[in-house]
MARMI-854365 format. One record per atom (N, C-alpha, C): residue number from 1; atom name; y, x, z. Coordinates in nm, 3 decimals. Layout:
MARMI-854365
    i  at       yy       xx       zz
  NUM  CA        Y        X        Z
...
***
This chain:
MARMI-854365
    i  at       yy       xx       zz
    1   N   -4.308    2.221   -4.273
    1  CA   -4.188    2.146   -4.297
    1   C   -4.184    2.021   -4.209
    2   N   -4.283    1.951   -4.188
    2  CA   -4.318    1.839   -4.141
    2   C   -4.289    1.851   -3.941
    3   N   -4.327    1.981   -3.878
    3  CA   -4.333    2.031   -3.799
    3   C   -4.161    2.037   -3.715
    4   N   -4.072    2.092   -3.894
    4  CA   -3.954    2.135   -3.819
    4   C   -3.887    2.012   -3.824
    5   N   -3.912    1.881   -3.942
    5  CA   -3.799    1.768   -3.936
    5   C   -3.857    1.744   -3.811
    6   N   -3.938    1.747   -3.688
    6  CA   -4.020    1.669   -3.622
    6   C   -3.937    1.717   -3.493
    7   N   -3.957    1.835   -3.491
    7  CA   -3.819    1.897   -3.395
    7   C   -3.691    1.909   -3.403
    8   N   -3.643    1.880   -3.500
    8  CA   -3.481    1.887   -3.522
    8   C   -3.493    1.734   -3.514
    9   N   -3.569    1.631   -3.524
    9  CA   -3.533    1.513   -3.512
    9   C   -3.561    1.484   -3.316
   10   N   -3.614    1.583   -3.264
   10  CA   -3.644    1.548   -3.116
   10   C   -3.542    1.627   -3.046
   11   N   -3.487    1.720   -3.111
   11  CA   -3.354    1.742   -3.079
   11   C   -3.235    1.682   -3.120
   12   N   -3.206    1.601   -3.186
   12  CA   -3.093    1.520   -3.185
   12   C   -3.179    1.404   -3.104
   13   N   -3.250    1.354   -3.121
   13  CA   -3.311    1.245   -2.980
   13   C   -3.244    1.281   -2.899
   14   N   -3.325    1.403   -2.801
   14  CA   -3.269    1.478   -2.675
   14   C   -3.128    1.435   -2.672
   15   N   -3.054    1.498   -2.766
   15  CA   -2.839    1.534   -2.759
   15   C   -2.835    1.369   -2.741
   16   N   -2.892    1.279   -2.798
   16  CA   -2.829    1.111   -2.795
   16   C   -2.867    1.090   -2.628
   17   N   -2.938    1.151   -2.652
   17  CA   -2.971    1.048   -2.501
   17   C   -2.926    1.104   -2.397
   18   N   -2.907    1.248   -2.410
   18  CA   -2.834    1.316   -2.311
   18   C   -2.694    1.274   -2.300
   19   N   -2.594    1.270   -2.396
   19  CA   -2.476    1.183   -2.439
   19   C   -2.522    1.074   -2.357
   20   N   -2.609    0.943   -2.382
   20  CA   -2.585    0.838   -2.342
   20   C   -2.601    0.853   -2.192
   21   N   -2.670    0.905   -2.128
   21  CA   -2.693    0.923   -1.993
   21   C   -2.570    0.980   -1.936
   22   N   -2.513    1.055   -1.992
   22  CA   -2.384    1.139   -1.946
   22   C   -2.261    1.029   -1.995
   23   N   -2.250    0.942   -2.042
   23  CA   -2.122    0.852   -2.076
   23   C   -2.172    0.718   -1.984
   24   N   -2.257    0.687   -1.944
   24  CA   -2.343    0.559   -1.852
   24   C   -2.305    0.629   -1.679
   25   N   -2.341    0.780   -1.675
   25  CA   -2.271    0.839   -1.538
   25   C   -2.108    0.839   -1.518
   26   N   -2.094    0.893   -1.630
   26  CA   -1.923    0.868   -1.608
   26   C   -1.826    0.726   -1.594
   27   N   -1.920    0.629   -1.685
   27  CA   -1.865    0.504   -1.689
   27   C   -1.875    0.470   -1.503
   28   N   -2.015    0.453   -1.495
   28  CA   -2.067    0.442   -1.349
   28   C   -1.996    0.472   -1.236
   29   N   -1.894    0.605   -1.287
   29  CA   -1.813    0.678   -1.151
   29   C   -1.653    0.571   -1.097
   30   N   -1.651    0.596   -1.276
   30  CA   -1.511    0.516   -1.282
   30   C   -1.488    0.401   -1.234
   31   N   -1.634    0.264   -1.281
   31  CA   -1.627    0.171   -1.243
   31   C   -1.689    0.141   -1.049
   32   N   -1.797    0.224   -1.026
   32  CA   -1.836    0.194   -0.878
   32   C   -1.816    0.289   -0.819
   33   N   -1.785    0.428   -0.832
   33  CA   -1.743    0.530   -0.702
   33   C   -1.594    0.573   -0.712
   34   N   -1.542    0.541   -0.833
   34  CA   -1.408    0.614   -0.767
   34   C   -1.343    0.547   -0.651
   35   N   -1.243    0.628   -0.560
   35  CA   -1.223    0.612   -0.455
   35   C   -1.188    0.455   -0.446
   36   N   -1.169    0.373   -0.341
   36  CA   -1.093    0.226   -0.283
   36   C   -0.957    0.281   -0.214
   37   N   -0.831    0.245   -0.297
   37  CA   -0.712    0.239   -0.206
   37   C   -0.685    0.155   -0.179
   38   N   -0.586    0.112   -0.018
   38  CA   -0.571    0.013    0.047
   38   C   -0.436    0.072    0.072
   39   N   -0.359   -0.028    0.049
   39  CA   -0.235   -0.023    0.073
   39   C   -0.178   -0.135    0.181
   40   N   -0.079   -0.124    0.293
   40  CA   -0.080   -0.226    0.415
   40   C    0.082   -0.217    0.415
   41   N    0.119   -0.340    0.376
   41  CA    0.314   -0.387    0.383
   41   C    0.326   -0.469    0.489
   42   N    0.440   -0.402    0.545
   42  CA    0.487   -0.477    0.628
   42   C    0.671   -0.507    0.614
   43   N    0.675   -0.570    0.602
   43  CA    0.878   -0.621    0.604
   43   C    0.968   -0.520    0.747
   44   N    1.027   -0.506    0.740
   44  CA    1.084   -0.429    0.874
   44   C    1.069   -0.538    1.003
   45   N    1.121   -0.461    1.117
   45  CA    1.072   -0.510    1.212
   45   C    1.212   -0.640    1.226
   46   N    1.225   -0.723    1.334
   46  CA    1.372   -0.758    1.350
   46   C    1.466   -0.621    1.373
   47   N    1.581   -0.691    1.329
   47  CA    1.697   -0.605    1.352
   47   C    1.806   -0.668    1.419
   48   N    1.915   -0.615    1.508
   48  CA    2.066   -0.606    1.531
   48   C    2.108   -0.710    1.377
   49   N    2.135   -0.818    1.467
   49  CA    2.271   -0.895    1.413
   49   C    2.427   -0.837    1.360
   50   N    2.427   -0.768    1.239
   50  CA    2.534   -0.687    1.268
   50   C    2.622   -0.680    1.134
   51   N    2.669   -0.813    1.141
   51  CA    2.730   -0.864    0.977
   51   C    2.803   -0.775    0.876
   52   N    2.896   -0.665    0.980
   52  CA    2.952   -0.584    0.915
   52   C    2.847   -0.486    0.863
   53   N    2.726   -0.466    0.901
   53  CA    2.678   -0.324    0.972
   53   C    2.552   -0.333    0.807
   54   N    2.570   -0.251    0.713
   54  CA    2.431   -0.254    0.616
   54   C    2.301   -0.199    0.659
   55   N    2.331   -0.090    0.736
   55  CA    2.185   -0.059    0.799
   55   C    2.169   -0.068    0.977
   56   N    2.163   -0.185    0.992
   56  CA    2.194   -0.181    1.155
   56   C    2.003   -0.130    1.164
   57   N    2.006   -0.121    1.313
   57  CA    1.916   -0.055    1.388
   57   C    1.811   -0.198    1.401
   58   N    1.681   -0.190    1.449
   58  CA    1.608   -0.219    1.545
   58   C    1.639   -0.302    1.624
   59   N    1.630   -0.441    1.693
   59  CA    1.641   -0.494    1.782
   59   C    1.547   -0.468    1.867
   60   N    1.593   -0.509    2.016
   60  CA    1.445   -0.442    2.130
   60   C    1.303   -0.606    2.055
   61   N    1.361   -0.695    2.051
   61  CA    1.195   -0.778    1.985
   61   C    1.157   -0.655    1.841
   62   N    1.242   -0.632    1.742
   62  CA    1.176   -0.536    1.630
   62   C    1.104   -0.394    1.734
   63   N    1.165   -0.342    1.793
   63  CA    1.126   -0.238    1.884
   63   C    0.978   -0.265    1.922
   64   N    0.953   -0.358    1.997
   64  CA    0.819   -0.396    2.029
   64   C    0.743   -0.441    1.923
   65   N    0.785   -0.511    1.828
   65  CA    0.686   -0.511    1.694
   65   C    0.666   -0.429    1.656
   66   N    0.720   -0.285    1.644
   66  CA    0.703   -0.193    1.567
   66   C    0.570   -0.076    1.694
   67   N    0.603   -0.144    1.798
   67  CA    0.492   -0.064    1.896
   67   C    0.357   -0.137    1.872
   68   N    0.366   -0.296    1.848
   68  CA    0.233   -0.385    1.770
   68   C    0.200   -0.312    1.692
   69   N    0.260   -0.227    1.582
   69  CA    0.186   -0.165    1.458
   69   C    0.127   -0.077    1.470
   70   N    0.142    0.020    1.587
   70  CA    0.054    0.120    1.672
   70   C   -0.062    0.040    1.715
   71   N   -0.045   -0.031    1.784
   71  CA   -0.138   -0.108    1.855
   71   C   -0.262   -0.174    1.771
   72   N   -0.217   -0.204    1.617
   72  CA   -0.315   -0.326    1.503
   72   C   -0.313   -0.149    1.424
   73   N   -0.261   -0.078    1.367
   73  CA   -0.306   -0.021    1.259
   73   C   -0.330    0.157    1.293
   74   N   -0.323    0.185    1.464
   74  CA   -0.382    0.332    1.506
   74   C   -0.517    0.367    1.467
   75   N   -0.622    0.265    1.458
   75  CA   -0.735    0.300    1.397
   75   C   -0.787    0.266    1.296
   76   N   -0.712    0.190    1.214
   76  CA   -0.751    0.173    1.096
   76   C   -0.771    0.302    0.959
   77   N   -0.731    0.453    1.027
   77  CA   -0.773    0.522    0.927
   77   C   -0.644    0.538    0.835
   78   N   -0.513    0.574    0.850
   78  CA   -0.363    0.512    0.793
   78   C   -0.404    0.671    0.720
   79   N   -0.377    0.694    0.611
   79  CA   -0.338    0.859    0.583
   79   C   -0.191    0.884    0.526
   80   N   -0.140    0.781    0.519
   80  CA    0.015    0.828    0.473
   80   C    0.095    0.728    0.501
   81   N    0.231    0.754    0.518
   81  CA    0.332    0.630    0.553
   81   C    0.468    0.639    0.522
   82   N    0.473    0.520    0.462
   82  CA    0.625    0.539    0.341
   82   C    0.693    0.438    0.426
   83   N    0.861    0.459    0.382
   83  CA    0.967    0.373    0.480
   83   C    1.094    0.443    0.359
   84   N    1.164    0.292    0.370
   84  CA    1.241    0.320    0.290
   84   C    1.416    0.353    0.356
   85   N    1.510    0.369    0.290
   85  CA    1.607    0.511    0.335
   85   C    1.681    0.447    0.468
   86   N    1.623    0.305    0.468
   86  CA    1.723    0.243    0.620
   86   C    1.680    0.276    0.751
   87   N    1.735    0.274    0.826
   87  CA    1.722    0.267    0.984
   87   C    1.596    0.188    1.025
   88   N    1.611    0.038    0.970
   88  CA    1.542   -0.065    0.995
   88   C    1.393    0.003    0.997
   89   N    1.373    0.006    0.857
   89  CA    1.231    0.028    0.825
   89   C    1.186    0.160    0.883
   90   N    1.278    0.262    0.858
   90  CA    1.236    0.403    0.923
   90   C    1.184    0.394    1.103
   91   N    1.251    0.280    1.170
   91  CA    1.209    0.297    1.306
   91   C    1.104    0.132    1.282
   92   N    1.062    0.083    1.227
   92  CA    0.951   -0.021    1.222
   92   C    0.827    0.096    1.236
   93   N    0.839    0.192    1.102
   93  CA    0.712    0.267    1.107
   93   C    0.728    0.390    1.169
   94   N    0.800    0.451    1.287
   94  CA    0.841    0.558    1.376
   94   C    0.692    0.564    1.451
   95   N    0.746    0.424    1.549
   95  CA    0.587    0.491    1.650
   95   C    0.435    0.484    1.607
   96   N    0.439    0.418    1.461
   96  CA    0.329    0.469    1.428
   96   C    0.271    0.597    1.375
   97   N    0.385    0.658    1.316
   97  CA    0.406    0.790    1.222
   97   C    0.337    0.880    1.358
   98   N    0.421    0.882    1.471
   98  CA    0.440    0.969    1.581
   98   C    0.271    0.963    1.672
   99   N    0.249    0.811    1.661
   99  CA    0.090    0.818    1.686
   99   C   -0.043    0.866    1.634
  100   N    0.001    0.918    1.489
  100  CA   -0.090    0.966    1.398
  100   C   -0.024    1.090    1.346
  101   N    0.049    1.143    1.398
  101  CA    0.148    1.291    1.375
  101   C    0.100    1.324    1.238
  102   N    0.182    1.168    1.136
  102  CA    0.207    1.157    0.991
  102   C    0.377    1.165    0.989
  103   N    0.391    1.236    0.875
  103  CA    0.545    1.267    0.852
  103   C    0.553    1.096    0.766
  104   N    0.721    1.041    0.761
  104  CA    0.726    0.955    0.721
  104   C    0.789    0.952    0.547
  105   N    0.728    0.944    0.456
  105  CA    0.798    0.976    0.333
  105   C    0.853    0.844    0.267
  106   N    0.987    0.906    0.294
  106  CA    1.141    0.824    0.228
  106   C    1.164    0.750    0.088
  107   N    1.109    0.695    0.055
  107  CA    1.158    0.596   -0.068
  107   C    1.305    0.526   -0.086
  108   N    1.333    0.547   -0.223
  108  CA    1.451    0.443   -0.250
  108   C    1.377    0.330   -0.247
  109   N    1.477    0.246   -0.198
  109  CA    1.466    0.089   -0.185
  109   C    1.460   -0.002   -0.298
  110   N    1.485    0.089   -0.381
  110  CA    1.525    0.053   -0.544
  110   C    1.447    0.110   -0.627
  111   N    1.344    0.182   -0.614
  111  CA    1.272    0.225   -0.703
  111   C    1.118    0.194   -0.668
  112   N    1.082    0.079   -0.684
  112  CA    0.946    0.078   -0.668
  112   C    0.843    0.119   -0.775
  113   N    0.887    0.145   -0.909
  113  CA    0.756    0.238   -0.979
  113   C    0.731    0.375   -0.939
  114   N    0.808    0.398   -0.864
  114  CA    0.826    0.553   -0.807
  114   C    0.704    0.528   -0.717
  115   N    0.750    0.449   -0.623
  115  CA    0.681    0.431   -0.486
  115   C    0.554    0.451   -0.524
  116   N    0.481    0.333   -0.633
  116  CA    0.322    0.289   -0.672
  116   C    0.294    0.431   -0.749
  117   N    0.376    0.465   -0.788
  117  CA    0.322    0.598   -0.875
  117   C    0.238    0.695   -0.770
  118   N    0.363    0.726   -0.680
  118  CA    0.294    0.817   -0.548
  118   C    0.165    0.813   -0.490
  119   N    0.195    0.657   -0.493
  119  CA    0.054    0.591   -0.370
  119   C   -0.029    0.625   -0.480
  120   N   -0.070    0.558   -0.608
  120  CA   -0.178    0.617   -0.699
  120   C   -0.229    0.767   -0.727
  121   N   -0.102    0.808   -0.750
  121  CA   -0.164    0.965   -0.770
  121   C   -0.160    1.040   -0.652
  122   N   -0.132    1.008   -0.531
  122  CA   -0.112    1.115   -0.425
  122   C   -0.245    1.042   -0.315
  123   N   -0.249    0.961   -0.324
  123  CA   -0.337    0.919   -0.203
  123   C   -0.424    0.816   -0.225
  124   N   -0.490    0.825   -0.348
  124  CA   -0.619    0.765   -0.384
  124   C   -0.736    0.785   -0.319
  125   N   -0.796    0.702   -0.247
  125  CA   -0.880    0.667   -0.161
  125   C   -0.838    0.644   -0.023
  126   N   -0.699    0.652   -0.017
  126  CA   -0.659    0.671    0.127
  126   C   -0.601    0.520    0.161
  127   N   -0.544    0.503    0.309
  127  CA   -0.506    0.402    0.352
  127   C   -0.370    0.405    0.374
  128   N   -0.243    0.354    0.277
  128  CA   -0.127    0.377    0.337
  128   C   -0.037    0.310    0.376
  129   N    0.057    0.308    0.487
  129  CA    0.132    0.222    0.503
  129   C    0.246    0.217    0.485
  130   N    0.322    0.133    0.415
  130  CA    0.492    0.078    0.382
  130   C    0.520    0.034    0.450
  131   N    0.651    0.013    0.502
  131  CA    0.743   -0.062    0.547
  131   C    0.859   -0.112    0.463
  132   N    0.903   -0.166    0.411
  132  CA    1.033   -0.246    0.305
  132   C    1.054   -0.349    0.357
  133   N    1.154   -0.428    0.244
  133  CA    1.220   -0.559    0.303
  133   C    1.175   -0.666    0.233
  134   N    1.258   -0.792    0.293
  134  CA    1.202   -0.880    0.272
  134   C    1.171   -0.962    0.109
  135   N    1.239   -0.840    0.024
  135  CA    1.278   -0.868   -0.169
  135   C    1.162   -0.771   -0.192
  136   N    1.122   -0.618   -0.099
  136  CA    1.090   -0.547   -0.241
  136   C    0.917   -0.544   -0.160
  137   N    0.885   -0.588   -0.073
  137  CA    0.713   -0.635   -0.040
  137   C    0.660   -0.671   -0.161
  138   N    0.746   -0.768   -0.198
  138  CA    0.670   -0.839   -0.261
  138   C    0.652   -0.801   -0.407
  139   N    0.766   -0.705   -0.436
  139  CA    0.805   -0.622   -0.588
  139   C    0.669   -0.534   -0.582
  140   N    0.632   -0.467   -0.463
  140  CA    0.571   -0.326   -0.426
  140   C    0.434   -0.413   -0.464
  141   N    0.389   -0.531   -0.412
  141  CA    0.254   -0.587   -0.390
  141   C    0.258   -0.634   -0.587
  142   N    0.323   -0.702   -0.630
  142  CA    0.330   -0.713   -0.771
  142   C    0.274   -0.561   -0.877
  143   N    0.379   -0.468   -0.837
  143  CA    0.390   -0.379   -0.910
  143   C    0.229   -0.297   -0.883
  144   N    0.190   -0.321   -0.785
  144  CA    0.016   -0.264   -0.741
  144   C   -0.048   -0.346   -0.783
  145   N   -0.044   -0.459   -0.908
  145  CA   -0.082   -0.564   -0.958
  145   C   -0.185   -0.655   -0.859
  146   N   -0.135   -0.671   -0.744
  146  CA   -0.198   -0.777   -0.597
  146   C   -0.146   -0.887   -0.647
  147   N   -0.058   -0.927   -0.743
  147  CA   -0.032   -1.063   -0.702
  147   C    0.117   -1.091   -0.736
  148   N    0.176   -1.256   -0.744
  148  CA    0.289   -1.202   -0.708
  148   C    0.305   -1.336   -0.612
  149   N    0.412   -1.314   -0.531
  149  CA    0.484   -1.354   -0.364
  149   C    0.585   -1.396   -0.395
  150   N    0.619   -1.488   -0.331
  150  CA    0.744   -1.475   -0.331
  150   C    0.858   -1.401   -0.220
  151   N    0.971   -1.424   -0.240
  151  CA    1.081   -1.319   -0.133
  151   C    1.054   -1.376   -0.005
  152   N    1.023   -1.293    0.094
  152  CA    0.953   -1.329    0.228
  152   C    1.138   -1.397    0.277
  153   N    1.094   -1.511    0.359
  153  CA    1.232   -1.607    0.466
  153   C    1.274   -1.486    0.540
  154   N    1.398   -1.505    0.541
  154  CA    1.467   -1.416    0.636
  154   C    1.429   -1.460    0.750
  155   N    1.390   -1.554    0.831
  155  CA    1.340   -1.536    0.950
  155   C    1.193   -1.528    0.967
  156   N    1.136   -1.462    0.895
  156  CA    1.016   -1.388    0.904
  156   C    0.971   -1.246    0.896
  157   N    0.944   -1.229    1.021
  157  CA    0.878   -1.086    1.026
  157   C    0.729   -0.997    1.093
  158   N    0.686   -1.141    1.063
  158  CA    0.555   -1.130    1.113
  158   C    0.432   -1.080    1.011
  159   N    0.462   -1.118    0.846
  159  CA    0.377   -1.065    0.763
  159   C    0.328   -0.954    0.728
  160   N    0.191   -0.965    0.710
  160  CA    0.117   -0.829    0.663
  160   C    0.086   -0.827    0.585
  161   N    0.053   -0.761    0.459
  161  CA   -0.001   -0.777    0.318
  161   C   -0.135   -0.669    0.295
  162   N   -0.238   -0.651    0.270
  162  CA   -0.283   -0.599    0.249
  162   C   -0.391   -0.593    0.117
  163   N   -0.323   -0.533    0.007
  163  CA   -0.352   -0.460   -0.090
  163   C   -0.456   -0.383   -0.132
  164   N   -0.577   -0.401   -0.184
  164  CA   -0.693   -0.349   -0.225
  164   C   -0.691   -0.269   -0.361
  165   N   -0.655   -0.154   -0.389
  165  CA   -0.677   -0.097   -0.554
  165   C   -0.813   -0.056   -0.550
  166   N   -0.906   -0.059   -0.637
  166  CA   -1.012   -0.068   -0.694
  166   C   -0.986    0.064   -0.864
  167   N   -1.096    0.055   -0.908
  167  CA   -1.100    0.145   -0.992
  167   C   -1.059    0.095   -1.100
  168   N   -1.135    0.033   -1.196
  168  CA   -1.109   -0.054   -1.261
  168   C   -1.099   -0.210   -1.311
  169   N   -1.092   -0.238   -1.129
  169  CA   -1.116   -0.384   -1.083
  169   C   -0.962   -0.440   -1.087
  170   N   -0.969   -0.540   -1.076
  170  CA   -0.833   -0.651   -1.062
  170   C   -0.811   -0.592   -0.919
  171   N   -0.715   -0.613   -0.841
  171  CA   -0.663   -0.553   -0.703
  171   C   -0.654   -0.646   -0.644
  172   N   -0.698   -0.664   -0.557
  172  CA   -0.697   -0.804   -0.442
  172   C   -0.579   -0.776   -0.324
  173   N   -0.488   -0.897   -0.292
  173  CA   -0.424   -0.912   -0.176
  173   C   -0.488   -1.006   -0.092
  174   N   -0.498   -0.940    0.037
  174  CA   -0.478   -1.078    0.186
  174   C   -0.339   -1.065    0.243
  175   N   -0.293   -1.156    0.283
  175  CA   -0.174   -1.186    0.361
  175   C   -0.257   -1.228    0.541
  176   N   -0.138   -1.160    0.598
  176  CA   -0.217   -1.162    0.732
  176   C   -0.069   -1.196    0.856
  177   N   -0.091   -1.235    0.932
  177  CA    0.016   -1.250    1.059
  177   C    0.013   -1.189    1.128
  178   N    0.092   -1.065    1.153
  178  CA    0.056   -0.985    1.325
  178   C    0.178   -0.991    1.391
  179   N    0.146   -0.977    1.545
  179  CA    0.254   -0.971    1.674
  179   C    0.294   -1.126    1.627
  180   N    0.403   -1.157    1.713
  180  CA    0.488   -1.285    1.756
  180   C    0.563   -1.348    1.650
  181   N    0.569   -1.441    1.611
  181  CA    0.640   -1.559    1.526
  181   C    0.826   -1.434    1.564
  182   N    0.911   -1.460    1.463
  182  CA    1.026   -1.392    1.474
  182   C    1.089   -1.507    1.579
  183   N    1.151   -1.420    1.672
  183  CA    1.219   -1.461    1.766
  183   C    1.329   -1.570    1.745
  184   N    1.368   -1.618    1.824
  184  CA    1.518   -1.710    1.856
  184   C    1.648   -1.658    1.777
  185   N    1.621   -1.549    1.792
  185  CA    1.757   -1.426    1.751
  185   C    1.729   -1.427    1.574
  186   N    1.582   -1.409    1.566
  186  CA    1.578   -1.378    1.428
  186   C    1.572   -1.547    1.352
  187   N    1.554   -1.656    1.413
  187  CA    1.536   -1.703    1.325
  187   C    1.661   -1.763    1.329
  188   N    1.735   -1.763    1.380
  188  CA    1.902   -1.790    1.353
  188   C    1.954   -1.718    1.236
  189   N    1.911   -1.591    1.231
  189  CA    1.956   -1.520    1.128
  189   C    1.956   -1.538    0.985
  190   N    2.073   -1.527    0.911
  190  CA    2.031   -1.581    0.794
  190   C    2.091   -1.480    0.704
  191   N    2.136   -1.360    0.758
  191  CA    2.160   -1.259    0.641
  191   C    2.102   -1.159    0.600
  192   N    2.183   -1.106    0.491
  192  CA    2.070   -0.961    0.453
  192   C    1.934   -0.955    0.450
  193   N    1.909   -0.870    0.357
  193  CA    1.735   -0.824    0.388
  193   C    1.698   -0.729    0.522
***
């Protein structure tokens, strides 16, 4: 008798500790290996002065900023790249899409839980890049709980944001400057996003 409480008690030992070892691995995964997403915003590039115009194009200074983003983010490892339904933003992130022969996937401008939903469940561990305006950066960097910003100056289009998701860590933002201070043209400008 003495024999069997002795083994049925070294078998529930065993099951506890096997349990605890197996809930200490899983905790372990969640908190230090699941994947690091990095998310990288950028505001559109400059655009066409074009008061009547809601989605004007690209200016040739946005044109060349948007060839800077080839230039700062071709090797950074990009695996996906979102742009939202305008002109603007769709040709900010063009020649990068085309440098990394990544298709560009279309967001409403207006739906940013959509957007963060995607980036979380579709491309966890990956590196992706946005393009939006100068209201919803900062909605997108909020809603990825980075922080919150305020609405980037209309004559700024030099900011970079970059967004750290973690597993079950707080999410870190850096703010960063790339290519040229916004031009003469842009900083006259004082409309629209």
């Amino acid at each position: 008798m003495a024999n069997m409480r002795f083994g049925t008690s070294s078998l529930l030992l065993y099951a506890l500790v096997s349990l605890l070892l197996a809930g200490v691995l899983v905790c372990g995964y969640f908190y230090f290996l699941r994947p690091v997403t990095t998310v990288i915003l950028v505001r559109h590039a400059e655009k066409n002065i074009e008061p009547d115009n809601p989605n004007p194009d690209l200016s040739p200074e946005g044109r060349a900023r948007a060839q800077e983003l080839v230039h700062i983010l071709g090797g950074t490892g990009v695996t996906a790249i979102y742009a939202t339904q305008y002109g603007r933003t769709q040709q900010t992130v063009q020649p990068l899409a085309e440098r990394l022969s990544l298709p560009v996937n279309r967001i409403d401008s207006r739906n940013t839980p959509e957007l963060v939903r995607q980036i979380k469940s579709n491309h966890a561990g990956g590196v992706v890049f946005v393009a939006g305006h100068n209201n919803t950066v900062p909605a997108i960097i909020a809603e990825l709980g980075g922080g919150t910003y305020p609405t980037i100056p209309e004559t700024e289009y030099d900011n970079m944001f970059v967004v750290t998701l973690y597993g079950f860590r707080k999410a870190s933002t850096v703010k960063l400057k790339y290519g040229s201070a916004a031009s003469a043209q842009g900083n006259q400008q004082m409309m629209g996003k």
